[in-house]
C-alpha positions in Angstrom: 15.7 -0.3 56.9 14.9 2.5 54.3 18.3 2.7 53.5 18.0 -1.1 52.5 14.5 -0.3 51.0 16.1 2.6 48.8 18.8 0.5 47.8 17.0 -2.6 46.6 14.3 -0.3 44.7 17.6 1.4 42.8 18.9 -1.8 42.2 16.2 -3.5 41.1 15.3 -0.3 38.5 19.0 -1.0 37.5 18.4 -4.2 36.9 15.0 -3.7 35.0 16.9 -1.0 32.3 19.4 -3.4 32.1 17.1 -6.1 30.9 15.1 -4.5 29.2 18.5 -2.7 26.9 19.5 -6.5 26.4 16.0 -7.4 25.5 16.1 -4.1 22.5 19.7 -5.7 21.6 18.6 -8.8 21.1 15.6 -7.7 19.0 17.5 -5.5 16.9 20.1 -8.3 16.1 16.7 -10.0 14.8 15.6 -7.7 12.2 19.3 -7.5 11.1 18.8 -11.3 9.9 15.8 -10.6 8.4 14.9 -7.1 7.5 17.7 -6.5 5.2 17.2 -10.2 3.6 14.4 -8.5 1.9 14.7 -4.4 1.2 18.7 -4.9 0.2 19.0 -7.2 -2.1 16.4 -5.7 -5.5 19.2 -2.9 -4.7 21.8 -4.7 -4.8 21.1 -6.3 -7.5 20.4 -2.9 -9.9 23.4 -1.1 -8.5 25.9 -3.7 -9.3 24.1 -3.9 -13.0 24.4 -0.5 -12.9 27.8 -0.5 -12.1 28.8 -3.1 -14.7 27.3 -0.8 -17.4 28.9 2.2 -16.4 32.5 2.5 -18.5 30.1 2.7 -21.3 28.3 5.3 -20.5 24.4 6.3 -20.3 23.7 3.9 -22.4 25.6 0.8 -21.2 23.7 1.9 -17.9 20.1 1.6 -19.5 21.6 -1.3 -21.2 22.3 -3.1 -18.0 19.6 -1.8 -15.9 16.8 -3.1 -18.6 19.0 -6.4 -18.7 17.8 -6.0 -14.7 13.9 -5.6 -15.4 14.2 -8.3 -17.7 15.7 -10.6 -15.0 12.4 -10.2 -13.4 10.1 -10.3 -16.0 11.5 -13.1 -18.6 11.5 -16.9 -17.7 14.3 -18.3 -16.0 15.4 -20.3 -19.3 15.9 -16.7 -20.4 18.0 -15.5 -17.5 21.4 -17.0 -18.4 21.1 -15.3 -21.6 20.9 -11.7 -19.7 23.4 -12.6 -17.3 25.9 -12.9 -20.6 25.1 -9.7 -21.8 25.6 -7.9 -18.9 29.3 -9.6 -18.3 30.4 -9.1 -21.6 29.9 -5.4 -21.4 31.4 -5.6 -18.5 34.5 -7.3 -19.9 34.6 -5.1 -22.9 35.3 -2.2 -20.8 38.1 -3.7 -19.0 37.6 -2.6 -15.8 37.8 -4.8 -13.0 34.7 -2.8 -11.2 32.9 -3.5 -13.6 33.4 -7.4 -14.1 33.2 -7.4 -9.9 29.6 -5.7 -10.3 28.4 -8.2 -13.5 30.0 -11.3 -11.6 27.4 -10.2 -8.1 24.8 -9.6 -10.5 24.8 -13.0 -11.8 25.2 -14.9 -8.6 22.0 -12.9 -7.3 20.1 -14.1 -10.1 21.2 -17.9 -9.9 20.1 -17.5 -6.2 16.8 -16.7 -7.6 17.0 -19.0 -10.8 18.6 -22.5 -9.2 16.4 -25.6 -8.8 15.7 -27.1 -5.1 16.4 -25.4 -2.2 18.4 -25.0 0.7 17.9 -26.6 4.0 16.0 -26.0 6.6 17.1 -24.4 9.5 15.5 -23.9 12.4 17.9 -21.9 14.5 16.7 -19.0 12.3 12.7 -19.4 13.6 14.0 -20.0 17.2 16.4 -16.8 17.4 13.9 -14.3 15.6 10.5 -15.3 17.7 12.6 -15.4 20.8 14.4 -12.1 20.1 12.2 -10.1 17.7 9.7 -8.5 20.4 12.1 -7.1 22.2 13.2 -4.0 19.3 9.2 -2.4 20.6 7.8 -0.8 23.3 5.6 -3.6 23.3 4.1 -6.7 21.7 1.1 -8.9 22.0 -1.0 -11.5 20.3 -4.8 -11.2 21.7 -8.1 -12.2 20.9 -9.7 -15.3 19.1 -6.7 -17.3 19.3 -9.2 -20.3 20.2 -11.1 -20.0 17.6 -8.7 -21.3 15.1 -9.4 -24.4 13.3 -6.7 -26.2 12.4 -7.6 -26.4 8.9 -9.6 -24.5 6.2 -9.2 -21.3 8.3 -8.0 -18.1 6.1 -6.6 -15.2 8.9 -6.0 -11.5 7.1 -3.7 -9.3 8.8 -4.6 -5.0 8.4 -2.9 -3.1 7.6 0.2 -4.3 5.9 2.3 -1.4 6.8 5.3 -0.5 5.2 7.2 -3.6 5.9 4.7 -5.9 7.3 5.4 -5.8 11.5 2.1 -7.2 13.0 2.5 -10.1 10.1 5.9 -10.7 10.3 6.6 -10.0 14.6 3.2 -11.6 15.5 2.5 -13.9 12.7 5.0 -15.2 10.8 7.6 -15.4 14.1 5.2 -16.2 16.3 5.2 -19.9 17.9 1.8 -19.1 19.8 0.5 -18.1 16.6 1.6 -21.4 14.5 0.8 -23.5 17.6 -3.1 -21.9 17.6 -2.8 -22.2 13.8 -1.4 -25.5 13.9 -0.3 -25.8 10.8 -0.3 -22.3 8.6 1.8 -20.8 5.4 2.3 -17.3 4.7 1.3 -15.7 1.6 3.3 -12.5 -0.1 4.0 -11.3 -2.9 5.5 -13.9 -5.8 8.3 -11.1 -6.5 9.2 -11.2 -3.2 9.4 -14.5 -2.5 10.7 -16.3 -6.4 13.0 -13.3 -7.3 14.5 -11.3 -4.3 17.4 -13.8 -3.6 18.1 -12.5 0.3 14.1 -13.0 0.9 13.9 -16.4 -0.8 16.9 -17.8 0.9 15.1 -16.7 4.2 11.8 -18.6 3.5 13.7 -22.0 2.4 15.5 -21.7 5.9 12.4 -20.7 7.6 9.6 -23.6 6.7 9.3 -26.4 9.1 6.5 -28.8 8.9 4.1 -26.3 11.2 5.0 -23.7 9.1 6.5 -21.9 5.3 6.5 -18.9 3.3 4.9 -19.1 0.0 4.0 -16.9 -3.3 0.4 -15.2 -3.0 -0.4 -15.6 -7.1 -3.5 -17.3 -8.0 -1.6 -20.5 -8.7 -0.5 -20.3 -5.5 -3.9 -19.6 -3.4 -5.5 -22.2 -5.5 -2.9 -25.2 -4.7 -2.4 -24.1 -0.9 -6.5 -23.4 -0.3 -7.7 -26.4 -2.1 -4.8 -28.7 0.6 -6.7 -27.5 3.3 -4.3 -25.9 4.9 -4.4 -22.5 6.9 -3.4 -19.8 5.6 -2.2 -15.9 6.8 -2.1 -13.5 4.0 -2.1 -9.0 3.8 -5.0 -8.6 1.4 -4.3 -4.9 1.0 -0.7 -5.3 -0.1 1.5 -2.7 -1.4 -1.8 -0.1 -1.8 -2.0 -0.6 2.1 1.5 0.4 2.0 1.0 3.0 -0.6 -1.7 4.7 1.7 0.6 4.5 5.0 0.8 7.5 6.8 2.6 8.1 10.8 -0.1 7.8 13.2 -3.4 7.1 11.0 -5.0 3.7 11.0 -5.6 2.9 7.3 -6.3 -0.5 4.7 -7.1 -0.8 1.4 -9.8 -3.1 1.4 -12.9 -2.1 -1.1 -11.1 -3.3 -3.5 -9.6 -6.4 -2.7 -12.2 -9.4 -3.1 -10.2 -12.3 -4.5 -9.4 -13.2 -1.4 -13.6 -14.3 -0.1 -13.8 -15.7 -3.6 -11.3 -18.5 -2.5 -12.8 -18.6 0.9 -15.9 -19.7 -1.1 -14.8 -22.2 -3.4 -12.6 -23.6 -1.0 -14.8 -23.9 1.9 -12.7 -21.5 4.2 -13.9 -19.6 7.4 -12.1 -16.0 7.6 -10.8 -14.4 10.7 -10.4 -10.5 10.3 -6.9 -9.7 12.0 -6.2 -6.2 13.1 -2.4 -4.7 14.6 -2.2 -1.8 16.0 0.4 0.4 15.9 1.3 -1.1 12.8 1.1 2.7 11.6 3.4 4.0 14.1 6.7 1.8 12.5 7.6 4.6 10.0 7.0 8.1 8.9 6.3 7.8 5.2 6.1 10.1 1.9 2.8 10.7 1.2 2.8 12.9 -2.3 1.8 12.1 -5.7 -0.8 9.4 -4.1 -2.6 9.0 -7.6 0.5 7.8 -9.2 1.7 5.9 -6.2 -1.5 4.0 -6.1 -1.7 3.0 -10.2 2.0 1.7 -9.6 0.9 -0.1 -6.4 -2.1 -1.1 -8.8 -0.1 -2.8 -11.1 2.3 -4.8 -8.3 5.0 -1.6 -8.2 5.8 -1.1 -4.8 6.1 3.2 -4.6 7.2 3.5 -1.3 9.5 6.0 0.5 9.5 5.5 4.5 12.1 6.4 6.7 11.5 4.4 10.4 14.4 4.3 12.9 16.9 6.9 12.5 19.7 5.1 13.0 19.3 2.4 10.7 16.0 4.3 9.0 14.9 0.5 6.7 14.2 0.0 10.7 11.1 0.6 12.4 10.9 3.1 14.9 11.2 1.3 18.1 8.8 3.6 20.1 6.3 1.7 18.2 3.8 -1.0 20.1 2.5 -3.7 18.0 -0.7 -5.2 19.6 -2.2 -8.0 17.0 -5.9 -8.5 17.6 -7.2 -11.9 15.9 -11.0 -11.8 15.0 -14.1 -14.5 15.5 -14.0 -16.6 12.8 -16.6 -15.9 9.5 -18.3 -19.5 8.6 -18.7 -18.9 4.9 -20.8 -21.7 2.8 -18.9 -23.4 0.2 -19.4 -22.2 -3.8 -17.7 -24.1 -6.4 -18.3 -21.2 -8.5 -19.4 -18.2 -6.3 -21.5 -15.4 -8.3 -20.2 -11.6 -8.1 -23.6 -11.4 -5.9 -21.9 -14.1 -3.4 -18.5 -12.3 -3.3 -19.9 -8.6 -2.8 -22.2 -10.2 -0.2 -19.4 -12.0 2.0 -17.1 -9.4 1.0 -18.9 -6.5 3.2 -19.3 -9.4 5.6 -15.6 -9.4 6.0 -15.6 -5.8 6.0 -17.9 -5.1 8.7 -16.3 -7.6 11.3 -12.6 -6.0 10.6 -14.3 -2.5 11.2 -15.9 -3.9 14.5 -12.6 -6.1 15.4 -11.4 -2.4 15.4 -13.7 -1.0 17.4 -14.0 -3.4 19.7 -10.4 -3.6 20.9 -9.4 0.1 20.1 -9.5 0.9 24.0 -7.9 -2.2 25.6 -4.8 -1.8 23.0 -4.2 1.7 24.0 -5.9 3.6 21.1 -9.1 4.8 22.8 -9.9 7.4 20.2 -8.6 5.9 17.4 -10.7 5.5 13.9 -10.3 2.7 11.2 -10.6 4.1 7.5 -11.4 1.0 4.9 -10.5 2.4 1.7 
């Protein structure tokens, strides 16, 4: 009998390892659909412009790779027009390479620059909620799940992190999430979602009628918040991720107000959302922080991380991420909120993250653990 007893224990630990390797398989199959979609393609896109310009030298480089910031910055009438230049340097060199590299860089920028959009696909929310979790130590969705409205409710995740983990893993991929949000669109960054081709692609294939991806601008607040519907959104953004560093719990928040003023006008109640080990996912370059921050100031993402070191544009699987949703803030309605109204529900905000923080610090794991708002 303790043979038998010895033998089912080993087996059954065998079985458990087993799992749980299938289960970190699975999950790392799921970022590979969607991690790359969006840190690979802004490089792909300026090393194949680079490439195109580089029979002619240092200067058909800076040629090409301006021809690549004005992809970004000019109207999309305008981008055909740079997509010309860039080809017929390339031709004029007469080197295949080069016509290769201008040919990629014109398809990325017609991803970005085509009307409509693809179809929907759902296989691609079903295999990354399903699968996603299992890349961590561990994941969960806690707290005021319940207290979700299903409309008018604004919900902002801390800290953004380098690449977004608690938003994307227990937010954006989340069906218990959506199904407490009933009906909820994600806000990022308008770079990210109208001009990165492999991240825009995602989002098309990624909205349902629960659920979709949208550009964080002001037009973009204003038309979403004034429909009523909920919405998720980082409010410290790329400073967040500027100010990331391995192991300390850190967002950018002072700051960032816009965010309660469209609470107010539109009538919104706010749910602080907190993840920890969000600051676990990568180790990060933390140098030249002044600079860094004007950039992040002025929408530049100056980031260096390095996560998994495997596939480092991985996180570091070792990490836990543990969302915490807050009770949500009833804030009156202001068609035209003072700066008074703003600072006011502004520190509102600010005091019910820090206690969301504090509150749930122990029961995620992080006992001695200290939230700095920035």
């Amino acid at each position: 009998q303790v043979f038998l007893r010895f033998a089912c224990a080993g087996r059954c630990t065998a079985m458990g390892k087993q799992s749980s390797a299938n289960a970190f398989y699975d999950g790392l199959l799921a970022h590979l659909l969607i991690v790359p979609a969006w840190v690979i393609p802004p490089g792909l896109l300026f090393g194949s412009l680079a490439v195109a310009g580089a029979p002619l030298g240092f200067k058909g480089v800076v040629t090409t790779l301006c021809a690549g910031v004005a992809l970004l910055q000019f109207p999309k009438k305008l981008r055909p027009g740079f997509c010309l230049l860039v080809l017929f340097m390339a031709v004029s060199s007469y080197k295949t390479y080069a016509i290769l590299a201008a040919i990629l860089a014109s398809f990325l920028t017609f991803l970005v620059t085509r009307s409509g959009k693809i179809a929907r696909h759902p296989w691609l929310f079903d295999f990354v909620s399903s699968r996603a979790k299992g890349f961590y130590s561990a994941t969960a969705l806690r707290g005021a799940l319940d207290d979700i409205r299903p409309s008018k409710s604004f919900l902002g995740f801390h800290p953004h992190g380098c690449l977004c983990a608690g938003f994307t893993i227990n937010g954006t991929f989340n069906p218990d999430f959506i199904r407490a949000c009933k009906r909820v669109f994600f806000l990022c960054d308008p770079v990210l979602r109208h001009k990165n081709p492999g991240f825009q692609l995602m989002a098309e294939a990624y909205e349902a009628e629960d659920r979709a991806i949208e550009a964080c601008d002001a037009p973009g607040f204003k038309k979403h918040m004034a429909s009523g519907v909920n919405v998720a959104f980082n409010p410290g953004g790329f400073m967040d991720a500027t100010v990331f560093k391995h192991g300390k719990d850190v967002c950018v928040l002072k700051s960032k107000k816009g965010f309660i003023k469209y609470c107010l006008q539109f009538g919104y109640r706010a749910h602080p959302v907190y993840t920890f080990g969000e600051c676990e996912t990568y180790y990060t370059f933390t140098g030249l922080k002044k600079l860094r921050m004007k950039l992040a100031g002025n929408n530049v993402p100056a980031v260096a991380f390095l996560g998994w070191p495997l596939l480092p544009f991985l996180p570091r699987p070792q990490s836990k991420i543990l969302t915490y949703v807050g009770p949500g803030i009833d804030m009156p309605q202001i068609d035209s909120p003072s700066q008074e109204d703003v600072e006011r529900w502004h520190k509102v905000y600010a005091e019910a993250l820090q206690r969301l923080f504090d509150e749930n610090k122990a029961a995620a794991g992080y006992p001695n653990a200290k939230l700095e708002i920035l």
